[in-house]
Backbone as JSON, one array per atom type, in Angstrom:
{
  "sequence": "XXXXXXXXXXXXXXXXXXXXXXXXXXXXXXXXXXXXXXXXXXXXXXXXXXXXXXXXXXXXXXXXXXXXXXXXXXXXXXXXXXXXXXXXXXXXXXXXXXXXXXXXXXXXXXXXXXXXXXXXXXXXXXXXXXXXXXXXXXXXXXXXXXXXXXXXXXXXXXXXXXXXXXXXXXXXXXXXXXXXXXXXXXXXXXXXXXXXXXXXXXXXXXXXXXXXXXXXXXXXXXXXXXXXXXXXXXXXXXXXXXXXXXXXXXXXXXXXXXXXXXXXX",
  "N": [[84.83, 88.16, 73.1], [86.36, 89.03, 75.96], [88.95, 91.71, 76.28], [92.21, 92.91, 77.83], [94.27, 95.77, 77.31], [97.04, 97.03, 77.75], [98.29, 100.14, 77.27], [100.26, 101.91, 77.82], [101.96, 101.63, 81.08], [103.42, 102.65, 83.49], [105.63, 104.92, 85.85], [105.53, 107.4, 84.04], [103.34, 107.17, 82.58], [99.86, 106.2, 82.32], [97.79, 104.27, 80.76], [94.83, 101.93, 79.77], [93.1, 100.1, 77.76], [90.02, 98.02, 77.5], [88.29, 95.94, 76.56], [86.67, 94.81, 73.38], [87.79, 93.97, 69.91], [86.93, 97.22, 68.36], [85.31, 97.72, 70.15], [84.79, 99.48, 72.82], [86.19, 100.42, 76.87], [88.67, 102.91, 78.31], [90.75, 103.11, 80.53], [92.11, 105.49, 82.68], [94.16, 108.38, 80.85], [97.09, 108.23, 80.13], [99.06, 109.3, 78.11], [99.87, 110.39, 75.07], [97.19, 111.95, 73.06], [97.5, 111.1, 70.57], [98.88, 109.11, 71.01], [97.05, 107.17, 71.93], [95.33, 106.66, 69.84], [97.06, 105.84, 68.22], [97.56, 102.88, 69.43], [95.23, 102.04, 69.37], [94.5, 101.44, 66.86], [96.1, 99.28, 66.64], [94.78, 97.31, 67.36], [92.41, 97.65, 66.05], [90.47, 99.49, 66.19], [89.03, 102.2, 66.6], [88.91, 105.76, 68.01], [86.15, 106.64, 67.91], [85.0, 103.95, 69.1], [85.38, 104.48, 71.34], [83.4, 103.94, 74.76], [83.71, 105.21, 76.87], [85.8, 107.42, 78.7], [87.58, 106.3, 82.47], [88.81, 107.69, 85.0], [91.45, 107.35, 87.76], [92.88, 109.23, 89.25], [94.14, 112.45, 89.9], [96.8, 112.78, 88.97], [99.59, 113.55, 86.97], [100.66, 111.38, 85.34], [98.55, 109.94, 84.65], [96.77, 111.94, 83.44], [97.53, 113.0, 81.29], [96.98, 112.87, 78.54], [94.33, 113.68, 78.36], [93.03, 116.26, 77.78], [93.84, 116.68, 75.35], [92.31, 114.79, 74.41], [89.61, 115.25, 75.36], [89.16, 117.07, 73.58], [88.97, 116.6, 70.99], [87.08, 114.72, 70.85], [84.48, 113.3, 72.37], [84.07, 111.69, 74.08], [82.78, 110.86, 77.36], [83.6, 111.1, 80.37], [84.52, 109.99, 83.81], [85.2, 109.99, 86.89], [86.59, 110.1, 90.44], [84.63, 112.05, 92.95], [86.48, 113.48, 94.85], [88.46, 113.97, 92.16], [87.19, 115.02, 90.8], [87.12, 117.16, 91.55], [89.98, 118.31, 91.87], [90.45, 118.11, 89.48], [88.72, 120.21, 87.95], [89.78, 122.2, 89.49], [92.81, 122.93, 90.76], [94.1, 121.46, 88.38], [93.03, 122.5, 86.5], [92.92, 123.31, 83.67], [93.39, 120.7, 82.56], [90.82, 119.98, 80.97], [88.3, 121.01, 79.07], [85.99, 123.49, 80.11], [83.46, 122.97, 79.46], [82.96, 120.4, 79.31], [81.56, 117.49, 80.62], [82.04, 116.06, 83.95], [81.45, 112.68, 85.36], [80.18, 111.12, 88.19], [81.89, 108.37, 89.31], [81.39, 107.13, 92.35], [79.13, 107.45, 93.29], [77.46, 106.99, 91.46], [77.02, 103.85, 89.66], [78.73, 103.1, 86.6], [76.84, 102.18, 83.95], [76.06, 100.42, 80.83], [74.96, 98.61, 77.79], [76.92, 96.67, 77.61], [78.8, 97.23, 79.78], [79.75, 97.1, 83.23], [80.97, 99.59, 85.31], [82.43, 99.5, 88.38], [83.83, 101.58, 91.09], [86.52, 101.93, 93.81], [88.03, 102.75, 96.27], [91.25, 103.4, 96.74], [94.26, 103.87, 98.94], [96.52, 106.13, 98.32], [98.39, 109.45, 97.56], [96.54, 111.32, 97.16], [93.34, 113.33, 96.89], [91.0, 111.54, 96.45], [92.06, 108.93, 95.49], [91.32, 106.41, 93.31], [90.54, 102.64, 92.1], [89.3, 100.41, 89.79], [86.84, 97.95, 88.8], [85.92, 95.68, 85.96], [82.64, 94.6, 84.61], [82.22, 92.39, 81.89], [80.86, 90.84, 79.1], [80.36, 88.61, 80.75], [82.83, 88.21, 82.08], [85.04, 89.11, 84.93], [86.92, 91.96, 85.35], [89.74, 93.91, 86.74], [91.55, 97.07, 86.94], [93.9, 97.94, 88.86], [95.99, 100.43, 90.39], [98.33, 101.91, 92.13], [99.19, 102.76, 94.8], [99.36, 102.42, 98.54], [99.16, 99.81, 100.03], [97.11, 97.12, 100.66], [93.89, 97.17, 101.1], [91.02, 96.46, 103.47], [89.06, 97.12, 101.53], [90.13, 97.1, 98.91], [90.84, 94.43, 98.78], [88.09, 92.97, 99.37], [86.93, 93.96, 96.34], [88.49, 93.07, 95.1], [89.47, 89.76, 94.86], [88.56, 87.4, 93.62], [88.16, 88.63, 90.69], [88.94, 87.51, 87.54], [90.9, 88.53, 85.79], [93.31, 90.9, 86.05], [94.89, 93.8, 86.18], [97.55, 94.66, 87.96], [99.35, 96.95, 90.35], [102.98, 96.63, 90.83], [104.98, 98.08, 91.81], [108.06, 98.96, 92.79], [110.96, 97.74, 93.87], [112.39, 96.92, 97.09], [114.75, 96.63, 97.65], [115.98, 97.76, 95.23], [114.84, 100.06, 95.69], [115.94, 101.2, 98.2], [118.28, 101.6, 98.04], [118.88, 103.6, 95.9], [120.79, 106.73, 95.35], [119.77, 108.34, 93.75], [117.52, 109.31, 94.72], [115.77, 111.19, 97.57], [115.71, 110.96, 100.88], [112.91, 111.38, 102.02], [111.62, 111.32, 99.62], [111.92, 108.0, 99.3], [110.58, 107.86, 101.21], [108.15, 108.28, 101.44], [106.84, 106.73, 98.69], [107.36, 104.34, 99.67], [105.63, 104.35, 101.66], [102.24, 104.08, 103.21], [100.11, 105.27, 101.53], [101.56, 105.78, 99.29], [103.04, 103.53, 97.01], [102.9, 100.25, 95.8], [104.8, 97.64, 96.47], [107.3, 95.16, 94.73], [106.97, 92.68, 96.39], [105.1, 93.25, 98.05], [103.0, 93.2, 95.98], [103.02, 90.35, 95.05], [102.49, 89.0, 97.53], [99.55, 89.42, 98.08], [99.02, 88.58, 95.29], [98.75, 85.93, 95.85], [96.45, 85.39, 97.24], [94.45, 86.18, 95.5], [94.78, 84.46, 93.33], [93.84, 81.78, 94.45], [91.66, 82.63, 94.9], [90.73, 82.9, 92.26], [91.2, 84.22, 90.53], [93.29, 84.29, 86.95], [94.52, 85.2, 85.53], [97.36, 87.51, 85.38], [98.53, 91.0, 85.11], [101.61, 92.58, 85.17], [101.59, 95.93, 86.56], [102.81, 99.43, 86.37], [105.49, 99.59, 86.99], [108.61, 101.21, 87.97], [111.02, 102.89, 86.61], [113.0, 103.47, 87.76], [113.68, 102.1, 89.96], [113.15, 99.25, 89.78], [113.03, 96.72, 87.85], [111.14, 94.91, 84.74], [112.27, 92.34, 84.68], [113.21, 91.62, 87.44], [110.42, 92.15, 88.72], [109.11, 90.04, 87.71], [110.39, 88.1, 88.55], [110.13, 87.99, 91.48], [107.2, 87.79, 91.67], [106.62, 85.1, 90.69], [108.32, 83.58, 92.19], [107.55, 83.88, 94.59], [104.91, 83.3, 94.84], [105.22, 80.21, 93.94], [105.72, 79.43, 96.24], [103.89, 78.88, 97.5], [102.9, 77.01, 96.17], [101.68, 77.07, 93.36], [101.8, 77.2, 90.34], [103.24, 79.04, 87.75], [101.67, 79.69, 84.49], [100.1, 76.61, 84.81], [98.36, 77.12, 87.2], [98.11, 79.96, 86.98], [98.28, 83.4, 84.52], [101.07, 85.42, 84.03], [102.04, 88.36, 83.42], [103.76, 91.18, 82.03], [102.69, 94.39, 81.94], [104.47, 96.43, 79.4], [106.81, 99.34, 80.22], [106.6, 102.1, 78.69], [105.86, 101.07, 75.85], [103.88, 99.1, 73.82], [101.58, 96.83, 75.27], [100.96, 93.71, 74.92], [97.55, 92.25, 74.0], [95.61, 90.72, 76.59], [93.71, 88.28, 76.44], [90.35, 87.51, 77.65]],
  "CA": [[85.83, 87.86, 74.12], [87.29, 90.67, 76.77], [90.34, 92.0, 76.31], [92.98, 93.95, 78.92], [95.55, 96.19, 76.65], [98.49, 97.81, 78.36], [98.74, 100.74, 75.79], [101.57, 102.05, 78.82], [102.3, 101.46, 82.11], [104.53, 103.13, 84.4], [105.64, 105.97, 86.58], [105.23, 108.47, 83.49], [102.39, 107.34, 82.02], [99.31, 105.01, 82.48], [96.92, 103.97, 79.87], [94.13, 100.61, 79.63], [92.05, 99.53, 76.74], [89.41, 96.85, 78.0], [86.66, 95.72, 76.02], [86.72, 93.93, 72.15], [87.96, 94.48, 68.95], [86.05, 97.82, 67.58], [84.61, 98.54, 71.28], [85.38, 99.53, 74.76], [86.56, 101.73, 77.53], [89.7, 103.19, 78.45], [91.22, 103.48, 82.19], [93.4, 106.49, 82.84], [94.57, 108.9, 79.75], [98.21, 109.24, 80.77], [99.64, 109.16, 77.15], [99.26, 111.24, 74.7], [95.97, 111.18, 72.3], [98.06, 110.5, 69.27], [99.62, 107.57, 70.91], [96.05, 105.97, 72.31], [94.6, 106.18, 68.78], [97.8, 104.35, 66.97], [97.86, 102.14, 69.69], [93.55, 101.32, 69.69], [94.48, 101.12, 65.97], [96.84, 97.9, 66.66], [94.01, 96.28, 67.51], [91.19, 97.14, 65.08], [89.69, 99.83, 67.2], [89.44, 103.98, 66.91], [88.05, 106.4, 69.43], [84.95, 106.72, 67.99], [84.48, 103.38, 69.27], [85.49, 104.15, 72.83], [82.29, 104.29, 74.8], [83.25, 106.12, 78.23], [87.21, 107.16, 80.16], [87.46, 106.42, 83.33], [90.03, 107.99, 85.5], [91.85, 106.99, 88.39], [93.11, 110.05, 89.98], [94.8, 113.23, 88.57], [98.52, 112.87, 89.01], [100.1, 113.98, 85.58], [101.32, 110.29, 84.61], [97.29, 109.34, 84.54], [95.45, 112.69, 82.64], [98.74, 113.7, 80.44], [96.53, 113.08, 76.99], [93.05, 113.95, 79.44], [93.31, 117.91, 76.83], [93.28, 116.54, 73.99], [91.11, 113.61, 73.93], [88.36, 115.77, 75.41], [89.52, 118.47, 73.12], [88.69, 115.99, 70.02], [86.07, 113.36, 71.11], [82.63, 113.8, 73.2], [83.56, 110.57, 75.5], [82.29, 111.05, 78.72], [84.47, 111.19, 81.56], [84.24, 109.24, 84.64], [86.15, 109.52, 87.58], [85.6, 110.46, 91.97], [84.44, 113.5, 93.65], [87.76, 114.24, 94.82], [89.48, 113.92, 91.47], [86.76, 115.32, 89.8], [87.53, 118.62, 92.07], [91.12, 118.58, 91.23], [90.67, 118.5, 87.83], [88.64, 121.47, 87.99], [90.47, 122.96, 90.25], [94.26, 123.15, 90.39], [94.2, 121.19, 87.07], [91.46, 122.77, 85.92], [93.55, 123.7, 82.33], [93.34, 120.08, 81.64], [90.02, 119.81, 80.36], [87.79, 122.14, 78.81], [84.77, 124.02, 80.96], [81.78, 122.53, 78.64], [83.37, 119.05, 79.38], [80.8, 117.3, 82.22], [82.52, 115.09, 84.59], [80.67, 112.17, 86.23], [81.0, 110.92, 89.6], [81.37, 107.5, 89.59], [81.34, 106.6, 93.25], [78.05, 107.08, 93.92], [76.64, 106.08, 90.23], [78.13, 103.33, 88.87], [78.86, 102.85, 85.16], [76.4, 100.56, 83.17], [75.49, 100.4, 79.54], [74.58, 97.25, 77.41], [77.82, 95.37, 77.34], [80.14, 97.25, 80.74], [79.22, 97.77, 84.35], [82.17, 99.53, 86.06], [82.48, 100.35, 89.66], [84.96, 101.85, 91.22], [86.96, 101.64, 94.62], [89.17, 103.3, 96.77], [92.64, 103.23, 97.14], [95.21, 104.53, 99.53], [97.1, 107.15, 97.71], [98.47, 110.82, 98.14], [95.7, 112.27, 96.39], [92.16, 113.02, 97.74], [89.9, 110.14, 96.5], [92.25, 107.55, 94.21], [90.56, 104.93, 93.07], [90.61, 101.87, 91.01], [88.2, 99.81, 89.01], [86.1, 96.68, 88.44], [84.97, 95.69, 84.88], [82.56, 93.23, 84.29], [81.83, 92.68, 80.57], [80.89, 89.85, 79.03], [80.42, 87.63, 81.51], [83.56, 88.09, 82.67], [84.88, 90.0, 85.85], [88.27, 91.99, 85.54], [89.86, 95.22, 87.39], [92.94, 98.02, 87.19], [94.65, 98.5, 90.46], [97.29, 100.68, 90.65], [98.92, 103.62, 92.65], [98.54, 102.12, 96.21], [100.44, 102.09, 99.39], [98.99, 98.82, 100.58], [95.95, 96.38, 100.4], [92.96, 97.94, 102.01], [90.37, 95.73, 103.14], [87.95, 97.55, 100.24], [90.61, 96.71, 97.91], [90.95, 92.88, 98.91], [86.99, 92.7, 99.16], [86.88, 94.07, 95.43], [89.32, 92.19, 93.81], [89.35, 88.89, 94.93], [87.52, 86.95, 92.27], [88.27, 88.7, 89.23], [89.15, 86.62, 86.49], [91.99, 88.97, 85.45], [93.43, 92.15, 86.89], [96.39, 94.48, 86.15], [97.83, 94.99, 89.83], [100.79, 97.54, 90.63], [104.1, 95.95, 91.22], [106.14, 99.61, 91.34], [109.51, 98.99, 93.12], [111.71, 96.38, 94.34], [112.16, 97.52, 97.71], [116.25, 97.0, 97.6], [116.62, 98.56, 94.58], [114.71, 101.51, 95.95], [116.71, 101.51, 99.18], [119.97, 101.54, 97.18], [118.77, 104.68, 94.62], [121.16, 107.45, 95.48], [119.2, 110.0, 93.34], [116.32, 109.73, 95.31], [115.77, 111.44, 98.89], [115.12, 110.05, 101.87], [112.06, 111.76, 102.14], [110.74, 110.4, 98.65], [111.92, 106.99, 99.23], [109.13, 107.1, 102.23], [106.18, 108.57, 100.31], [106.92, 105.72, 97.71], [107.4, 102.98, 100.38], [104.56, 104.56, 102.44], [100.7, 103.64, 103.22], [99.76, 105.96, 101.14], [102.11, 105.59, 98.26], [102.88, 102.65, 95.87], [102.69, 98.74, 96.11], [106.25, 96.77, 96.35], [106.9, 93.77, 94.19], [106.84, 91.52, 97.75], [103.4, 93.19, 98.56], [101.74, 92.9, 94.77], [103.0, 88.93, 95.03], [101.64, 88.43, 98.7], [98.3, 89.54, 97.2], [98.59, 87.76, 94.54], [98.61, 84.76, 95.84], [95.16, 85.56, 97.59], [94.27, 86.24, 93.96], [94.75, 83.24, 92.32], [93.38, 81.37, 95.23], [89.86, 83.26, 95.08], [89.73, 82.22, 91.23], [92.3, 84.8, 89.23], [94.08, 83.02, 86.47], [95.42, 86.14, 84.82], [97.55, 88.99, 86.55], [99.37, 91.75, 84.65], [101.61, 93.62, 86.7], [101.58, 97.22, 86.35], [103.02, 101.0, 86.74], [106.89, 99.58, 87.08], [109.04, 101.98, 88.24], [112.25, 102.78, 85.38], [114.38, 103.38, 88.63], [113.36, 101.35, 91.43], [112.87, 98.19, 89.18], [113.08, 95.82, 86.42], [110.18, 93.77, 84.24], [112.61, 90.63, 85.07], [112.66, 91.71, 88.57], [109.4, 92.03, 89.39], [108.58, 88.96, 87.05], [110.67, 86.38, 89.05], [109.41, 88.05, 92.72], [106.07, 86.71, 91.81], [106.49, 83.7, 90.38], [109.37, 82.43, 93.17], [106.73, 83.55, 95.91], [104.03, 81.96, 94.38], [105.74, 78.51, 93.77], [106.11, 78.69, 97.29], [102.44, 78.86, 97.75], [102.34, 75.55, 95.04], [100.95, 78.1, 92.45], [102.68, 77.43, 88.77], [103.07, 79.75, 86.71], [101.13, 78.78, 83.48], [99.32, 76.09, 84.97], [97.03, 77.94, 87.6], [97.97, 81.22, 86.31], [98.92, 83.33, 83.29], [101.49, 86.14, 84.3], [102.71, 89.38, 82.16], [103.97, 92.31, 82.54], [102.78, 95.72, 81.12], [105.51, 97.56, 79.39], [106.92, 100.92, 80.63], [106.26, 102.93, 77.55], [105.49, 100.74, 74.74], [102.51, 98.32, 73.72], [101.67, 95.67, 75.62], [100.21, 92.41, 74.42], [96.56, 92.4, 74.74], [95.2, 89.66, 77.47], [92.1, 87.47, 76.66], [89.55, 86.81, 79.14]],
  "C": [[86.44, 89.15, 74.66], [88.47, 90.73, 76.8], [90.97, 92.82, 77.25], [94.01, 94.01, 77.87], [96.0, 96.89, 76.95], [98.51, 98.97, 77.47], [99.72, 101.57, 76.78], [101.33, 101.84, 80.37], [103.36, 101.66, 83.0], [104.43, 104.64, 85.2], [105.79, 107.79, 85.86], [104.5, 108.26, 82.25], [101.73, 105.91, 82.11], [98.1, 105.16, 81.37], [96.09, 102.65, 79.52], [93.56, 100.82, 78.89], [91.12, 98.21, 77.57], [87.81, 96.77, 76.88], [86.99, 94.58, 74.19], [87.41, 94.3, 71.21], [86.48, 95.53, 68.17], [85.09, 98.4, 68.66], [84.69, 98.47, 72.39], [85.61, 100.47, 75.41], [87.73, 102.13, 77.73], [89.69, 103.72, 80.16], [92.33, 104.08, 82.19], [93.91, 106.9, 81.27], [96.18, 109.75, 79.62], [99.02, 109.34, 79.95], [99.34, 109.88, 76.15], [98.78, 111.16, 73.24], [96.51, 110.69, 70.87], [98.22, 109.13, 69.62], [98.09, 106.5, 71.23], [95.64, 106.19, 70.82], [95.67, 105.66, 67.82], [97.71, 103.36, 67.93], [96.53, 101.06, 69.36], [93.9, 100.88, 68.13], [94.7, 99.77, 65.69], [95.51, 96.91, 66.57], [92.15, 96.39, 66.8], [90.3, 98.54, 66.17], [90.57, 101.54, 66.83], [88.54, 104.14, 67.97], [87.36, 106.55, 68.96], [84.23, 105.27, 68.71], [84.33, 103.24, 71.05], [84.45, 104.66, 73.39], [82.11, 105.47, 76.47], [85.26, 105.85, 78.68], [87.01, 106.99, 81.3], [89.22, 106.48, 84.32], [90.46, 107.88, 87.04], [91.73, 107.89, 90.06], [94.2, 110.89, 88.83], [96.04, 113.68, 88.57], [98.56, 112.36, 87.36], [100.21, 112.52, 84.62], [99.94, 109.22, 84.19], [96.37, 110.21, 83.86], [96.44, 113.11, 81.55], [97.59, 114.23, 79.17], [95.07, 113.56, 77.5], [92.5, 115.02, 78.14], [92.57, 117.49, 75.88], [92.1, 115.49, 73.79], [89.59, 114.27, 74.34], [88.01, 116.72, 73.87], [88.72, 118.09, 71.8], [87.81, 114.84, 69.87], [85.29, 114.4, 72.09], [82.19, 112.71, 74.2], [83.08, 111.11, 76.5], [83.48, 110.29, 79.52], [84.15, 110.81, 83.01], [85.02, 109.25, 85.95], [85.66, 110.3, 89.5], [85.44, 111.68, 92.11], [85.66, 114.31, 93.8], [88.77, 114.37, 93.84], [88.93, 114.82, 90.46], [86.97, 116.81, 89.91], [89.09, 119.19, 92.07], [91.07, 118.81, 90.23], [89.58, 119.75, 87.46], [88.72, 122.55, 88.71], [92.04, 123.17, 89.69], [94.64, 122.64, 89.19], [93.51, 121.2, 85.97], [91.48, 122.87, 84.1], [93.08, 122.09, 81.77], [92.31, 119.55, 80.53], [88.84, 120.74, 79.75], [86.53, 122.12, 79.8], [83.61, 122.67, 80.88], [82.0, 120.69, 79.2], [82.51, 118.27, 80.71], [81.63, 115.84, 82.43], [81.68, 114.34, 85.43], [81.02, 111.36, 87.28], [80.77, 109.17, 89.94], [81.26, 106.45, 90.62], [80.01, 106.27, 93.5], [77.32, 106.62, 92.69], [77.54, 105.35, 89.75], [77.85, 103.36, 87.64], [78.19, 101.76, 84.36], [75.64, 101.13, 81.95], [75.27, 98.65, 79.13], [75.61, 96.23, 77.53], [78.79, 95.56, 78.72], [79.24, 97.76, 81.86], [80.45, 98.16, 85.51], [82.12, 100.15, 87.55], [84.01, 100.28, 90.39], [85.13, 101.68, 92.82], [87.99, 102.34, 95.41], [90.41, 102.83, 97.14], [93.78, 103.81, 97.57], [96.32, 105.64, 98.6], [97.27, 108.24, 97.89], [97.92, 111.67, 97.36], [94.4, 112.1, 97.51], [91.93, 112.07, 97.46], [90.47, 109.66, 94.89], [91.74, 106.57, 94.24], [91.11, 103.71, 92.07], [89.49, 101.38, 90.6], [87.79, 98.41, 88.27], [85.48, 96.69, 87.38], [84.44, 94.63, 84.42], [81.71, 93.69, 82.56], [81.74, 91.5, 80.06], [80.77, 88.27, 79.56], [81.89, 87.51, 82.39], [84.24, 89.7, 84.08], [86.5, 90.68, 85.94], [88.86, 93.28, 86.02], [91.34, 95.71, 86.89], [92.79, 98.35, 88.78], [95.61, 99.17, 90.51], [97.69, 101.88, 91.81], [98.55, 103.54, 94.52], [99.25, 101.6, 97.19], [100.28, 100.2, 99.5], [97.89, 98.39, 100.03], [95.06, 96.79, 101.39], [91.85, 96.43, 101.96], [89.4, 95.78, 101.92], [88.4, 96.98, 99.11], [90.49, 95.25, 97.51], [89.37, 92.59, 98.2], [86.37, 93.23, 97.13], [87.29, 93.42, 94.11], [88.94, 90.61, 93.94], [88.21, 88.4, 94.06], [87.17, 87.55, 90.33], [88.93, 87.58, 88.31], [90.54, 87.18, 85.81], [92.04, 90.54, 86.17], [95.29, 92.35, 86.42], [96.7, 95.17, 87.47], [99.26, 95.88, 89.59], [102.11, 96.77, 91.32], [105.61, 96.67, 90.73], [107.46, 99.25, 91.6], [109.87, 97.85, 94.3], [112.73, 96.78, 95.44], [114.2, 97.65, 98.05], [116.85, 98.09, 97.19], [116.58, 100.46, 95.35], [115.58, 101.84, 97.27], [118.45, 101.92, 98.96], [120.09, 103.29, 96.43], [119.3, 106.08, 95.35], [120.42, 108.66, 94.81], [117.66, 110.21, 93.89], [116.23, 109.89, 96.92], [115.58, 110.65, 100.18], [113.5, 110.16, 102.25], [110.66, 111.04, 100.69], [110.78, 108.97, 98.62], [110.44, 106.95, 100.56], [107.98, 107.12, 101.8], [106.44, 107.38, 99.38], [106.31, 104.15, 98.7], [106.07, 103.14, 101.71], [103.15, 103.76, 102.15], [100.54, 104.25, 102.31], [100.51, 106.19, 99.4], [102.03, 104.64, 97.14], [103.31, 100.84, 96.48], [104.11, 98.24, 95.27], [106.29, 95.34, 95.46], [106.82, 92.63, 95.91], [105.33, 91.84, 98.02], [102.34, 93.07, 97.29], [101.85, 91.16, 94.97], [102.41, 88.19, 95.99], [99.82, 88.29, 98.38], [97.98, 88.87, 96.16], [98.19, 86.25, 94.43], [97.06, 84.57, 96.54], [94.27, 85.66, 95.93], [94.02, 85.05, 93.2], [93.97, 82.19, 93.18], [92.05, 81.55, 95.21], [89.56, 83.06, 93.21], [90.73, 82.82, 89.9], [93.37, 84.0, 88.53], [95.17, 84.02, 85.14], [96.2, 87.48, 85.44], [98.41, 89.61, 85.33], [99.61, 92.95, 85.46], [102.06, 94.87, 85.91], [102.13, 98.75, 86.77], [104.54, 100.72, 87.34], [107.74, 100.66, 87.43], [110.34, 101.85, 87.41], [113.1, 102.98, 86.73], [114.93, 102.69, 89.7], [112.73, 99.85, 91.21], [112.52, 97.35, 87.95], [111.9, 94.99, 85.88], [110.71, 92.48, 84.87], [112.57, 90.29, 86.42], [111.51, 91.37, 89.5], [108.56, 90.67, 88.9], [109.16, 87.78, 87.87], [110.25, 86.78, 90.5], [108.14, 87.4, 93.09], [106.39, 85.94, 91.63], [107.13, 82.78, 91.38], [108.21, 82.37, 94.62], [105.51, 82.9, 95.85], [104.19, 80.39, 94.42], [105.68, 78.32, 95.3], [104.37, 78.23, 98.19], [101.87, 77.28, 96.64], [101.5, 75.91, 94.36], [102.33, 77.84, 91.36], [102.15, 78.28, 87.9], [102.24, 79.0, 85.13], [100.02, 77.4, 83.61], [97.98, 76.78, 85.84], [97.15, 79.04, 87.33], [98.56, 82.02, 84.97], [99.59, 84.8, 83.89], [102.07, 87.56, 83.39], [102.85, 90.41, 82.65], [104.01, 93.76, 81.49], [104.09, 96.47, 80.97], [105.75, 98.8, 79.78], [106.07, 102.11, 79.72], [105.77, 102.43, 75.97], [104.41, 99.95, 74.97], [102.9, 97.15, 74.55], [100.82, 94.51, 75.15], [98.84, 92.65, 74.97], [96.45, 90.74, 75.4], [93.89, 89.08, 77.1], [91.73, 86.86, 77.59], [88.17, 85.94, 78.74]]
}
């Protein structure tokens, strides 16, 4: 059975487990390698069992533990052209030389049990992406870090079976937040920035509609919004779509910094 495990989620640090007890991959290494191997522990699972990272894009809160986990494992590393040239470029420190990075736009990812392909997504990096994992028969993706819904994005997701979607800031709060500029409230609320709880719930309801029966929302923002927040935005705009919680779908929300429940698919 496939699992989705939160091991963090938020605006200073992202981390996924996906795959079984004892084997799988990991999406984004934005925590650091002590904490992914007590967390893979929770669930019956070290890094020798992890079979490939795959990384997003290389803003700090997505390669933090990137060092060490190369530093001490021989995974293979996965992530786009343009992220793969940041990270040996301007963040070239985070991984060692010998370390080969593979590009997985134009090859996708397939071994015996995972076939992952990846996707683009609006963001103020060169080439952020997210990612589709089918395993098991089943079909499930990470989305995060994303002004808007691109058609690539829509055409990707729709029909997963489960998916951790971004649902950063709660577009009041952030309009309210005196310690943040005017200038950063736009990059946030921009194309190019991060996905509002009103625009992860509009989507979601396309989501559940095309077949999704699991969503976990993801990459919360500690200043610009609440778990309970962004937990009753969906569910009230949903209902209005005649979508129940629990009956056509199962809802959760990755914690900021601690473990999150794993998801069966």
């Amino acid at each position: 059975m496939a699992r989705i495990f939160p091991i963090c989620s938020s605006s200073s640090g992202n981390c996924t487990f996906i795959g079984t007890r004892g084997h799988g991959i990991i999406i984004d290494a934005g925590c650091s390698f002590r904490a992914m191997k007590s967390s893979l522990e929770l669930i019956e699972t070290n890094m020798n069992q992890i079979e490939a990272i795959f990384i997003t894009h290389e803003h700090i809160d997505h390669i933090k533990g990137l060092f060490q986990l190369t530093k001490h494992t021989r995974i293979p590393v996965f992530a786009s052209p343009g992220t793969i040239a940041q990270l040996r470029g301007t963040v070239k420190e985070t991984i060692p030389e010998e370390i080969r990075l593979y590009d997985i736009i134009h090859e996708p990812y397939q071994s015996s049990d995972f076939e992952v392909r990846a996707f683009h997504t609006p963001h103020d990096t060169p080439e952020s992406v997210g990612y589709t994992v089918d395993f098991g028969g089943k079909k499930l993706a990470v989305c995060t870090d994303l002004g808007k819904i691109t058609s690539e994005v829509e055409e990707n997701l729709l029909g997963c079976e489960a998916i951790l979607l971004e649902s950063n800031y709660d577009p009041a709060m952030l309009a309210k937040n005196l310690n943040y500029p005017a200038d950063l409230k736009r990059r946030i609320a921009g194309e190019k920035g991060h996905l509002s709880n009103n625009a992860a719930a509009d989507f979601s309801s396309k989501l559940v509609e095309s077949g999704t029966t699991k969503i976990i929302l993801g990459h919360l923002s500690r200043e610009n919004n609440t778990p309970a927040t962004a937990e009753r935005c969906m569910k009230d705009y949903l209902s209005t779509k005649g979508m129940r919680r629990d009956r056509d779908y199962l809802l959760e929300i990755a914690p900021v910094m601690t473990l999150g429940r794993y998801i069966s698919v």
